[in-house]
DRENMARGU-185154 format. One record per residue (C-alpha): residue number from 0; residue in three letters; x, y, z. Coordinates in steps of 0.001 Angstrom, whole numbers. Each point is the difference from the previous one (the first is absolute). Last residue first. Layout:
! DRENMARGU-185154
{nupa NUM,Ala,{X,Y,Z}}
...
! end
This chain:
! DRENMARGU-185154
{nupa 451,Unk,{52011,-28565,24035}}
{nupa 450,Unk,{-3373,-1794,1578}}
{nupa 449,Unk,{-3266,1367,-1224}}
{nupa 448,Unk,{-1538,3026,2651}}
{nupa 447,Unk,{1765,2136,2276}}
{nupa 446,Unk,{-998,-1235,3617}}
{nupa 445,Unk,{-3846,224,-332}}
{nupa 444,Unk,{-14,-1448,-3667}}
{nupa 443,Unk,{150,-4088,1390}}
{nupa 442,Unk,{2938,-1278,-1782}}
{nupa 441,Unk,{-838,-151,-3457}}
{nupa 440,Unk,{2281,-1637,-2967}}
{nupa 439,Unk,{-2975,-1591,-1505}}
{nupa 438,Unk,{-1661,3432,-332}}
{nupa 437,Unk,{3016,1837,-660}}
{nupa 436,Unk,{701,-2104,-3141}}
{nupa 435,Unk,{-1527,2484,-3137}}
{nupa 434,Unk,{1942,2647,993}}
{nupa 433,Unk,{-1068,2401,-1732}}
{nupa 432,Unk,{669,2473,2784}}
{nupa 431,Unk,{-3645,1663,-288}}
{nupa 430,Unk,{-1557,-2994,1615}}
{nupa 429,Unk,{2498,-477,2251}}
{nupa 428,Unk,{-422,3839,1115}}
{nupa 427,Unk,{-3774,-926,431}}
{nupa 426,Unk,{802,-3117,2516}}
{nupa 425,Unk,{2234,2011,1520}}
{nupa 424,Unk,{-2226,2426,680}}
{nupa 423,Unk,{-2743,-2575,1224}}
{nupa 422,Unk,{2207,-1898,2423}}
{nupa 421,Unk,{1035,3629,1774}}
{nupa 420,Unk,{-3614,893,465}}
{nupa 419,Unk,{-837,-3762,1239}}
{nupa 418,Unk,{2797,398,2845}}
{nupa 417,Unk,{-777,3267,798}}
{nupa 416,Unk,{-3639,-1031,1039}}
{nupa 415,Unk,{-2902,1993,-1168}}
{nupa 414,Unk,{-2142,2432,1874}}
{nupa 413,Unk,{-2026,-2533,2482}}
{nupa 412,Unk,{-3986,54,-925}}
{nupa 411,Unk,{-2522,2468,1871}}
{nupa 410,Unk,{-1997,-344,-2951}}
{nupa 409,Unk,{455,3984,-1833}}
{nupa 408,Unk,{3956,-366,1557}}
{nupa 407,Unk,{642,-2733,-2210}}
{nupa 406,Unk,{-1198,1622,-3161}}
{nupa 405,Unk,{2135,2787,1141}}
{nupa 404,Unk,{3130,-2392,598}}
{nupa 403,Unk,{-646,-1688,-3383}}
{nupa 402,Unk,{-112,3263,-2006}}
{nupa 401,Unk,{2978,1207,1782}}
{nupa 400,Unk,{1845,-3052,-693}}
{nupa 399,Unk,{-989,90,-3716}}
{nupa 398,Unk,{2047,3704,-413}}
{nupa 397,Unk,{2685,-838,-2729}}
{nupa 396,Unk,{-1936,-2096,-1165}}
{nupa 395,Unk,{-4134,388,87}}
{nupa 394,Unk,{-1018,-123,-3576}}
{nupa 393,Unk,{-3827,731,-664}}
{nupa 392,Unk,{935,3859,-1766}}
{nupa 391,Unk,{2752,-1404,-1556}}
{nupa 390,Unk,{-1708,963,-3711}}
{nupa 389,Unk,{-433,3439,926}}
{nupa 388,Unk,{3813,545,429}}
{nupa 387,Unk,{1786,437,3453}}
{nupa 386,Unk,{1837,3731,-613}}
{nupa 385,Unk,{48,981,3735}}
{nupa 384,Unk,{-2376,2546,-268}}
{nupa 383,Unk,{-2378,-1933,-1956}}
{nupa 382,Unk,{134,-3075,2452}}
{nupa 381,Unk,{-809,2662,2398}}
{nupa 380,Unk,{-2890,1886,-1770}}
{nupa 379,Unk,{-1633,-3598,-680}}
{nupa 378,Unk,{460,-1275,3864}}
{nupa 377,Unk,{-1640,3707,832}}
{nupa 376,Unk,{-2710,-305,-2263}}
{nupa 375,Unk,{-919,-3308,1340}}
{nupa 374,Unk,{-13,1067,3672}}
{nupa 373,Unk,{-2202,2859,-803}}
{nupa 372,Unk,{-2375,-2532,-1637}}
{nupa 371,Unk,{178,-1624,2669}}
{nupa 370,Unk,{-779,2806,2712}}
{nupa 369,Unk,{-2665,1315,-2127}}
{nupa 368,Unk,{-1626,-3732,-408}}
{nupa 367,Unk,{166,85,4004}}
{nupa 366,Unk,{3028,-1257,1868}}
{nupa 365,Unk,{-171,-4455,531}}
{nupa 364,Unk,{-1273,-1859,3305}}
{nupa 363,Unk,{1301,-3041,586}}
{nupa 362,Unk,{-2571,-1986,2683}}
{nupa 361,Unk,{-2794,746,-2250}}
{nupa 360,Unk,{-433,-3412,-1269}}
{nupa 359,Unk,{522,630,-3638}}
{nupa 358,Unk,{3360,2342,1301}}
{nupa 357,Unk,{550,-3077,1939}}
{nupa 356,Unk,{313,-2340,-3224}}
{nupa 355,Unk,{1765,2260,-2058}}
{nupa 354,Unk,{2838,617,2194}}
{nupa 353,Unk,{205,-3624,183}}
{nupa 352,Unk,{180,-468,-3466}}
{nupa 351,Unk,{2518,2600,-487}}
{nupa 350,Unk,{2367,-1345,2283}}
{nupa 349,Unk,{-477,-3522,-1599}}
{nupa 348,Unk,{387,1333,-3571}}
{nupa 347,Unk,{3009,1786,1103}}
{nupa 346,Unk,{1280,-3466,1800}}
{nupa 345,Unk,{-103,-1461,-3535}}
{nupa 344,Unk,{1373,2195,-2105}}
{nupa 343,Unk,{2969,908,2374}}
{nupa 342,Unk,{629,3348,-2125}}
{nupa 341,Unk,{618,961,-3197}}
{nupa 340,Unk,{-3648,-18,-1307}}
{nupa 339,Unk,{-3037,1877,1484}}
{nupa 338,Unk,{-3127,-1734,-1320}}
{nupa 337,Unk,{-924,-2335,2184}}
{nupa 336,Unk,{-3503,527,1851}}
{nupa 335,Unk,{-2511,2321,-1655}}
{nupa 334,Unk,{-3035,1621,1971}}
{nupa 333,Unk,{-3241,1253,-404}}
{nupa 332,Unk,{-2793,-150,2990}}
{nupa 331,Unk,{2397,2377,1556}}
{nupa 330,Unk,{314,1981,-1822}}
{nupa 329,Unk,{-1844,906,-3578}}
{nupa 328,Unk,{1091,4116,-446}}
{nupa 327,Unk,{3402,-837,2021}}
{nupa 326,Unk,{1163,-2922,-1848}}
{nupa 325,Unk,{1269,-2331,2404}}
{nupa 324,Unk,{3291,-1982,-362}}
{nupa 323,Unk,{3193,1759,-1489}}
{nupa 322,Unk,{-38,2053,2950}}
{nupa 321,Unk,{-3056,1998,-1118}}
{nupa 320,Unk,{-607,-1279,-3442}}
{nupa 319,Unk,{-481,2755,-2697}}
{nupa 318,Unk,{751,-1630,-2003}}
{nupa 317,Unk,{1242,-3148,-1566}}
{nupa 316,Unk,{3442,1546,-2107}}
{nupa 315,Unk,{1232,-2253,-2721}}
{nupa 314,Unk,{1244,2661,-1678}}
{nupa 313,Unk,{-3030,324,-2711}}
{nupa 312,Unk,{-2273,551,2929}}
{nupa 311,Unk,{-2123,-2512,2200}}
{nupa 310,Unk,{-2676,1772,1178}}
{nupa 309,Unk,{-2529,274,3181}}
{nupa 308,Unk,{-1723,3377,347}}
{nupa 307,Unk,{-2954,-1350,-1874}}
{nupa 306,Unk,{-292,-3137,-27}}
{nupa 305,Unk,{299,-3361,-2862}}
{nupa 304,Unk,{1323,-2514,2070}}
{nupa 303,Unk,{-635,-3940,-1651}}
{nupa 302,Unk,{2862,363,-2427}}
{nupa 301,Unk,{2652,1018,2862}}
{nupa 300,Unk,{3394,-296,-1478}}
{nupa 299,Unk,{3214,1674,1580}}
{nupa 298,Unk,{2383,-236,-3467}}
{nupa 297,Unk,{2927,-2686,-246}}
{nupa 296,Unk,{3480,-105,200}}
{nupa 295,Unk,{2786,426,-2635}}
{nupa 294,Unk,{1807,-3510,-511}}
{nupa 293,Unk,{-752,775,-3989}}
{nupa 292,Unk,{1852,-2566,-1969}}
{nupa 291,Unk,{1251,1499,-3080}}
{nupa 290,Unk,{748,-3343,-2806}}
{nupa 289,Unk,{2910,-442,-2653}}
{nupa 288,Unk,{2275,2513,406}}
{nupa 287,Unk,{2287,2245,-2196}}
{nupa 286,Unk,{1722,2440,2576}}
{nupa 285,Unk,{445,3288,404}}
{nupa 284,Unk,{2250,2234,2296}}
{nupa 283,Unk,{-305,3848,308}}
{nupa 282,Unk,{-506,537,3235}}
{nupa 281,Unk,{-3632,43,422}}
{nupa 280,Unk,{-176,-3287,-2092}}
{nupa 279,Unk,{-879,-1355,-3065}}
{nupa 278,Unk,{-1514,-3180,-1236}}
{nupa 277,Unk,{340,-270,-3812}}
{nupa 276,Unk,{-2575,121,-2150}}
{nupa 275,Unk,{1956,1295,-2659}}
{nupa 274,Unk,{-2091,3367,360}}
{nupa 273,Unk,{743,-122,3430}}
{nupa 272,Unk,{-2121,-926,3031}}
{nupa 271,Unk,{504,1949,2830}}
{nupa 270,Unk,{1521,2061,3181}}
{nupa 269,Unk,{86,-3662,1596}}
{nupa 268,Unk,{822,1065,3702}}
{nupa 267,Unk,{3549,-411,1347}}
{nupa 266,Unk,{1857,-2735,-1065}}
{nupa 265,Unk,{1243,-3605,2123}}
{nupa 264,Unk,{1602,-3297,-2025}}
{nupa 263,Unk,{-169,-3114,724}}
{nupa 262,Unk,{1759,-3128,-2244}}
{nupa 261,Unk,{2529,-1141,2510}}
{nupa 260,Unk,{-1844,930,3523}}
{nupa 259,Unk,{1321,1414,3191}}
{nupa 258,Unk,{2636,2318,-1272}}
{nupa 257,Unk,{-2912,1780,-2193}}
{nupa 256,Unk,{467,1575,-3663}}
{nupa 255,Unk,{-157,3833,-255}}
{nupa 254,Unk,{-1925,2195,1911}}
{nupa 253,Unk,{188,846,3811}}
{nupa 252,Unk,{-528,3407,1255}}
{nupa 251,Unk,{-2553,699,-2412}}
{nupa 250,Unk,{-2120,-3225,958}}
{nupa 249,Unk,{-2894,1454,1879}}
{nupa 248,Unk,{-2217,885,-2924}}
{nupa 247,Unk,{65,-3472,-1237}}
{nupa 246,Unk,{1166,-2368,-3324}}
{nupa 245,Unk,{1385,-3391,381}}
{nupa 244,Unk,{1381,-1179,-3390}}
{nupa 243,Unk,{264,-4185,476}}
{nupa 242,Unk,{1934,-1861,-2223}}
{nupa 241,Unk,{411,-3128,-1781}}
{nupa 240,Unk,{-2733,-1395,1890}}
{nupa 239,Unk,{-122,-3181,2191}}
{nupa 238,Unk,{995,553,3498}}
{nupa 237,Unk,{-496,3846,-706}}
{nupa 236,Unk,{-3551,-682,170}}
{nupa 235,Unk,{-274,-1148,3492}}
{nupa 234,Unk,{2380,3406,1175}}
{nupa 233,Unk,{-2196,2291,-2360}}
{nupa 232,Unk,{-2865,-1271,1958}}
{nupa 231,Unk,{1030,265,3379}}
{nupa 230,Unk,{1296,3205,-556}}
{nupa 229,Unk,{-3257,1690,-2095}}
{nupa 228,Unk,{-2135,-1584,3162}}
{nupa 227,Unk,{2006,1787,2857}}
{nupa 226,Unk,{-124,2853,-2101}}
{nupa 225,Unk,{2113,1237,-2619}}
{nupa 224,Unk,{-2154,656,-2756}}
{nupa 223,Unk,{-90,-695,-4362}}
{nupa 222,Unk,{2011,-2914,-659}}
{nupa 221,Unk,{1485,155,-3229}}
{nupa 220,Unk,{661,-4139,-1591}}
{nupa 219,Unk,{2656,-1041,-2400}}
{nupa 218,Unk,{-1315,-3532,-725}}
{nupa 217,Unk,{2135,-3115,698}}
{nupa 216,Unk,{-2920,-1624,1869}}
{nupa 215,Unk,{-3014,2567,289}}
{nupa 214,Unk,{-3175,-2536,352}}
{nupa 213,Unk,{2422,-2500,2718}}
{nupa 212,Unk,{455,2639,2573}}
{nupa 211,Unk,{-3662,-864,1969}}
{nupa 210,Unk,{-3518,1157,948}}
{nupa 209,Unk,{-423,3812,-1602}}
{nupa 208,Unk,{-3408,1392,-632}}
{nupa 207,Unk,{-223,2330,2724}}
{nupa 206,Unk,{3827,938,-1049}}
{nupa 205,Unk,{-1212,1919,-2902}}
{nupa 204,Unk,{341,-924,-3235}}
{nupa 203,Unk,{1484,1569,-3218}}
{nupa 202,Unk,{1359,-2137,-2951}}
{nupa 201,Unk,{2352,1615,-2781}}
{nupa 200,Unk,{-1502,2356,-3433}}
{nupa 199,Unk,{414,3082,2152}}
{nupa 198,Unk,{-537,3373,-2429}}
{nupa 197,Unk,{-3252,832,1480}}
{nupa 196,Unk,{1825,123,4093}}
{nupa 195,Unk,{1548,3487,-1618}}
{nupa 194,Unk,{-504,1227,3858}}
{nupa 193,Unk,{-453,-2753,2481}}
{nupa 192,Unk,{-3457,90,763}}
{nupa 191,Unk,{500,-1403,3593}}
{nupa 190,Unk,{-2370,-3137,1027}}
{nupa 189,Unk,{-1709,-214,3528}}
{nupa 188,Unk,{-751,-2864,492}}
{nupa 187,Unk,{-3961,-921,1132}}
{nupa 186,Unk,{-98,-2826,2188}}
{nupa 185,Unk,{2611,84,2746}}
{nupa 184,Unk,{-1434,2625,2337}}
{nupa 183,Unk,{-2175,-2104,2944}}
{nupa 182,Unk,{-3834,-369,5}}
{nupa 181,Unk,{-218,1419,3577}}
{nupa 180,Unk,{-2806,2191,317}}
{nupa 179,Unk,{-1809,299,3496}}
{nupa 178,Unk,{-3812,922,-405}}
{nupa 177,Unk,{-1940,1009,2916}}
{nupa 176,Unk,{-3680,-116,1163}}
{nupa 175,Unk,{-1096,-2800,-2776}}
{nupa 174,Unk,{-2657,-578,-2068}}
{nupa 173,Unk,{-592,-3044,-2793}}
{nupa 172,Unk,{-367,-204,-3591}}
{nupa 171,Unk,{423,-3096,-2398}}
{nupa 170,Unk,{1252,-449,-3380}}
{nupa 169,Unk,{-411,-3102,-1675}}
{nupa 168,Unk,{3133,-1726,-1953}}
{nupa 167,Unk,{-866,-2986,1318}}
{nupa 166,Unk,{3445,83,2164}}
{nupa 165,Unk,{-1272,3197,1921}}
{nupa 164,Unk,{-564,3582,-1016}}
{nupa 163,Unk,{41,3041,2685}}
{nupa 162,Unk,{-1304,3087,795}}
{nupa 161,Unk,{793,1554,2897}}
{nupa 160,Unk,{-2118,2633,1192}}
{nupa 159,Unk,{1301,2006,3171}}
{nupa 158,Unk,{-2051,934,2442}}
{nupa 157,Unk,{-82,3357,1595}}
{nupa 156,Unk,{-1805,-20,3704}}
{nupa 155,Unk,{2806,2368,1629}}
{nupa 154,Unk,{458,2046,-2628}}
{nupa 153,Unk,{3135,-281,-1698}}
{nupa 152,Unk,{-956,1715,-3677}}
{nupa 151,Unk,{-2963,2062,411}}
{nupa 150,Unk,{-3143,-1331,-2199}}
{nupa 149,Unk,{-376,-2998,-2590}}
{nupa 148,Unk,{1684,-3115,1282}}
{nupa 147,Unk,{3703,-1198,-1185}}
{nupa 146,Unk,{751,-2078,-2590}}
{nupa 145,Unk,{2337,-3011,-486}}
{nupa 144,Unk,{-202,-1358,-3490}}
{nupa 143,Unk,{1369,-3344,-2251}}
{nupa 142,Unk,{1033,-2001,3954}}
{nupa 141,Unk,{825,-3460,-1491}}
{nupa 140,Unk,{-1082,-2663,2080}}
{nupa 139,Unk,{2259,-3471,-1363}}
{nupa 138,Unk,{389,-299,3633}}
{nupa 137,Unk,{-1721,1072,2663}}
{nupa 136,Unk,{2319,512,3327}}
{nupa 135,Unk,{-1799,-459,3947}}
{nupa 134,Unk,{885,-3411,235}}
{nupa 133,Unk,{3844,672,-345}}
{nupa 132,Unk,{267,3070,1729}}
{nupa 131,Unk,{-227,-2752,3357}}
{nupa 130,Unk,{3563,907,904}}
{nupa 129,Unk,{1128,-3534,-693}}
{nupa 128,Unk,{-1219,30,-3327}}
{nupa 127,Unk,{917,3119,-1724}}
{nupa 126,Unk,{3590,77,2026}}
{nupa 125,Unk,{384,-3830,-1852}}
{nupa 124,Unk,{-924,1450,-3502}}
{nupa 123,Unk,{2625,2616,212}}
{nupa 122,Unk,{2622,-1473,1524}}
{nupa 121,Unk,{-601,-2541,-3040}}
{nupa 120,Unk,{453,2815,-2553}}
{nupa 119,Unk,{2903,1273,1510}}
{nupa 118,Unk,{1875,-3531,192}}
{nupa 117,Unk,{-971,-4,-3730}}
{nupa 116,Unk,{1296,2900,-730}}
{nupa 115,Unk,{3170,-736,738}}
{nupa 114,Unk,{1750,308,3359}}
{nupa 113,Unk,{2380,2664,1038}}
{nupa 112,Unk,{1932,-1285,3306}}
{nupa 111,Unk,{-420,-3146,-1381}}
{nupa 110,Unk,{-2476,-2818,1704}}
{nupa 109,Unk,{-1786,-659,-3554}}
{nupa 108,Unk,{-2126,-3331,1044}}
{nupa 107,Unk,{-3445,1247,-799}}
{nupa 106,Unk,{-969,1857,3428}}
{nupa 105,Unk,{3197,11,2030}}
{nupa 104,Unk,{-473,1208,3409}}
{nupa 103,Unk,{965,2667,2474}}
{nupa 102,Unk,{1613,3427,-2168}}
{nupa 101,Unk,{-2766,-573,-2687}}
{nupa 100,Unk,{-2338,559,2555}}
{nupa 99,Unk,{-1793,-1959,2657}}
{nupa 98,Unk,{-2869,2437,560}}
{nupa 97,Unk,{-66,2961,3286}}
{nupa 96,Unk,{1704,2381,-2500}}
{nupa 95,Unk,{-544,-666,-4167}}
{nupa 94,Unk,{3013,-1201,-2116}}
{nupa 93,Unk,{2643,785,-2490}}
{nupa 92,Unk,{2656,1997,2040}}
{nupa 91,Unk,{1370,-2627,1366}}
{nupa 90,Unk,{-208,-1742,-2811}}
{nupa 89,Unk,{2986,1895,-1526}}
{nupa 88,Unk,{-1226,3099,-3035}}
{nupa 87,Unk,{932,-600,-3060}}
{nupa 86,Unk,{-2153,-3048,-460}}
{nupa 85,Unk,{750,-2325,-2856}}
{nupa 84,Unk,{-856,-538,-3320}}
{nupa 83,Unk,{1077,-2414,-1894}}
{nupa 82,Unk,{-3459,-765,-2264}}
{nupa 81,Unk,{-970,3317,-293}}
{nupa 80,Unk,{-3087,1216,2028}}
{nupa 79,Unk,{-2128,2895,-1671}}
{nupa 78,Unk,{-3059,-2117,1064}}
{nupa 77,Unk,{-3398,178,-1960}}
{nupa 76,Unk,{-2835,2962,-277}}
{nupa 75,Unk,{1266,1708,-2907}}
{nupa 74,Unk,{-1074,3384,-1440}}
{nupa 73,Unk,{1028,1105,-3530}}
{nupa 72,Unk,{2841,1943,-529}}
{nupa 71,Unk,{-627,696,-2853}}
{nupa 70,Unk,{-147,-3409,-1841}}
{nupa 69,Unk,{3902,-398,-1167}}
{nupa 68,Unk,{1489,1306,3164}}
{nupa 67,Unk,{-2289,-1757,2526}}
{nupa 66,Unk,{998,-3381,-1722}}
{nupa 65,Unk,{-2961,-2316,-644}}
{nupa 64,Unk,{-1652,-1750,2309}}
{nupa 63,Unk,{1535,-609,3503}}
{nupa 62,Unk,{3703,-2038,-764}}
{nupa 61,Unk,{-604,-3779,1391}}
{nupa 60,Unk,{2557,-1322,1871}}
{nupa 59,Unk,{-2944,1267,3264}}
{nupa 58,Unk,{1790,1411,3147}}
{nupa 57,Unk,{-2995,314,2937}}
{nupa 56,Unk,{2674,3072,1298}}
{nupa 55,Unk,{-2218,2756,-1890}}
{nupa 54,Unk,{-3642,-741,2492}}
{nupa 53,Unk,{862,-2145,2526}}
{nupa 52,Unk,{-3726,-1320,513}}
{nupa 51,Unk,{-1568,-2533,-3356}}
{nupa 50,Unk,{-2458,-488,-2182}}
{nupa 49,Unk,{831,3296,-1672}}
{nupa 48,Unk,{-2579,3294,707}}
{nupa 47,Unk,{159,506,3731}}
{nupa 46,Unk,{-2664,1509,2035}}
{nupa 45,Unk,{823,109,3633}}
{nupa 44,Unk,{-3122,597,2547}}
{nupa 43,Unk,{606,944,3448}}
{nupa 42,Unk,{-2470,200,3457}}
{nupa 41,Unk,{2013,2763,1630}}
{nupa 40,Unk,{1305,-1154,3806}}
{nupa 39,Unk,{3015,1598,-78}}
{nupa 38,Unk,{1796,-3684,-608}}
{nupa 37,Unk,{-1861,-131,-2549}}
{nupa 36,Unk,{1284,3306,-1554}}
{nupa 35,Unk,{3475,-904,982}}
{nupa 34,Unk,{-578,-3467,-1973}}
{nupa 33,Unk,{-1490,1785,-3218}}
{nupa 32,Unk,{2499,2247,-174}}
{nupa 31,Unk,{2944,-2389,-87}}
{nupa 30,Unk,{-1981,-2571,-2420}}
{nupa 29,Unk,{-425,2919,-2098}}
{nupa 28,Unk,{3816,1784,-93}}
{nupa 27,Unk,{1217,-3727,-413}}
{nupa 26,Unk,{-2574,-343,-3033}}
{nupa 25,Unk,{-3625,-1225,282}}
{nupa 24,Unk,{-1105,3500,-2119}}
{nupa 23,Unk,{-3140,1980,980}}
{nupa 22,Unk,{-845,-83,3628}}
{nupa 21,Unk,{-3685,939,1161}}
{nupa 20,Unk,{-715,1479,3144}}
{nupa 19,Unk,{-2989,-395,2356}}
{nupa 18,Unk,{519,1724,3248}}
{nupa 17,Unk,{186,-115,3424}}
{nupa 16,Unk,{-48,2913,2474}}
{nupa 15,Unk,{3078,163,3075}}
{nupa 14,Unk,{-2607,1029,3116}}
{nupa 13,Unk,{821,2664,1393}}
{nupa 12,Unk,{-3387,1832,-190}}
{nupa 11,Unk,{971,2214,-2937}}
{nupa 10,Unk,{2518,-1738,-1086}}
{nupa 9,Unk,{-1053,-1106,-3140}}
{nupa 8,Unk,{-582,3908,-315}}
{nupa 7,Unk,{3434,672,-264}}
{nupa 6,Unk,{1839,2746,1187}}
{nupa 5,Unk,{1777,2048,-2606}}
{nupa 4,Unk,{3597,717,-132}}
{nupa 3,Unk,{2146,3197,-21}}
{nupa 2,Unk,{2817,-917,-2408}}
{nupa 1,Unk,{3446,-38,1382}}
{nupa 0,Unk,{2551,2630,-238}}
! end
């Protein structure tokens, strides 16, 4: 049943209203929103904290401080790019609508179906400029507190505070009507406390710091995760290392050593470190390894939010957020764009962008805070119900299309095309396959994916 919505005062007298919004991250997810909300007619700030826009595809060979494991997970700012990775998604389903997109031009002279980073990176940089973004982006602006005014939460007149402190190192103030977060989710890893993790005398890292194979040749390396990341990495180590341990949740129905790679093998989760310091495994296995290599994720990270009513708990969960967007006590002059995962990142963060836009304008209108909040607690009791843990809260597979199609619906945008569905999931079943050649082997996705 959908939400009963509010009208809008911006639309009072019909008239779509203008507002000031500020932009925090220069990312894909903030060059995206930033251009919809121009286009909307907002006047648009973006504060981004490197010297550069792209956000995590601006690769730098040099790890980000020290390791995440060995200082706390301490907060990094820098890339979480390796130095062979590649999109696992085709560029076709890498770019922005009405822009030349991955799918129509090479940017940095990578014209494979899954470019590096680098042709990401330079997409990136040429959508900034030629959609005007470009001029409207402060760099080396780092955003240390966004606060909202004293009184009711979403009043009409609210202004935002957003304080802010520039290359001298000063810290400036200045007020906005809305504030659209977009500072991405590859900076803080999240690290499990692998139980008897005292008696390990090895390495530990996590894949934020990791660049290339060469550190672990013929080591006997455990990597911890089997996500897109955890493969890729485990596939460029296993080039050089005696032998690669991949441990996972997931993996129960295939253990043992790998057909695809000589010196792979797959275990269910690490159950924990022995008294020997071995390595051991949910069923039963050990090994004696050299370094754990956490490919685990990261942790939602807002430094600069501290609200009531707005949270991000020990599972990873941001809430409550109304659609994974607005949070219902601070909407709509709060909003985040980009942090559903498992879907078609980049046209999510465009769908959401929009969304955000007219709601700003009044020509979206969203339920009141009861009706979001009700929303919310009905998206928790569900996931509940159908035993979806906590920490998946933000991840959209195995129902991303719907997600897309509603966020479609809230513009007056086209549901999504078959064709770019179908790419997609075989795009993710590749992914799972371990196959590290479907993405030279690729045929197009809408017509069963990689070549046989």
């Amino acid at each position: 049943m959908a939400e009963p919505l509010e009208s809008s005062p911006a639309q009072a007298d019909g008239v779509p209203r203008a507002r000031a919004v500020a932009v925090v991250g220069a990312g894909a997810a903030g060059l995206v929103a930033a251009r919809e909300l121009l286009r909307e007619g907002h006047a648009v700030t973006v504060f981004e904290r490197s010297d550069h826009v792209g956000g995590t595809w601006a690769y730098d060979p040099r790890p980000d401080g020290p390791d995440p494991v060995a200082s706390g997970g301490a907060v990094h700012g820098g890339s979480s790019m390796y130095a062979s990775l590649r999109t696992n998604l085709p560029r076709e389903l890498m770019g922005f609508s009405g822009h030349e997109s991955l799918a129509g031009r090479v940017f940095a002279g990578d014209a494979r179906a899954f470019p590096s980073h680098r042709e990401v990176l330079a997409f990136l940089r040429a959508f900034a400029e030629e959609s005007g973004v470009a001029r409207h982006v402060r760099l080396r602006a780092e955003v240390v507190r966004v606060a909202p005014p004293p009184g009711r939460p979403g009043e009409e007149e609210e202004r935002w505070s957003v304080a802010w402190r520039g290359e001298s190192g000063e810290v400036a103030v200045e007020a906005f009507d809305a504030v659209v977060v977009c500072n991405g989710h590859c900076s803080v890893p999240l690290v499990p406390k692998l139980r008897g993790i005292g008696k390990w005398r090895g390495k530990q890292m996590h894949s934020h710091n990791y660049r290339i194979p060469e550190p672990f040749r013929d080591q006997i390396v455990v990597v911890v995760g089997l996500g897109a990341s955890g493969i890729d990495i485990a596939r460029d180590i296993s080039q050089v290392a005696k032998e690669v341990h991949i441990a996972s949740r997931g993996n129960e129905h295939r253990l043992g050593k790998t057909d695809l790679y000589l010196n792979v093998w797959m275990h269910a989760e690490v159950d924990c470190i022995q008294d020997d310091g071995q390595v051991r495994f949910a069923e039963s296995a050990a090994v004696t390894a050299d370094t754990i290599l956490y490919c685990t994720g990261y942790r939602y990270h807002f430094p600069f939010l501290d609200l009531d009513e707005l949270s991000v708990d020990e599972d990873n969960r941001v809430g409550p957020l109304y659609k994974h967007v607005f949070p219902p006590k601070y909407a709509p002059s709060l909003s985040f764009v980009g942090l559903p995962v498992k879907t078609i990142l980049l046209q999510s963060f465009e769908l959401e962008s929009k969304w955000v836009a007219r709601v700003l304008s009044g020509r979206a209108a969203l339920p009141s805070e009861e009706g979001m909040m009700a929303s919310v607690r009905e998206h928790y009791r569900r996931m509940e119900e159908s035993g979806k843990p906590r920490r998946h809260t933000h991840v959209l597979r195995p129902e991303w299309v719907e997600y897309m199609d509603w966020l479609a619906e809230q513009v007056g945008e086209p549901r999504l095309e078959p064709r770019r569905r179908e790419m997609y999931e075989n795009a993710a079943e590749c992914i799972l396959s371990l196959d590290g050649g479907y993405r030279d082997s690729w045929e197009g996705g809408g017509s069963g994916g990689p070549a046989s």
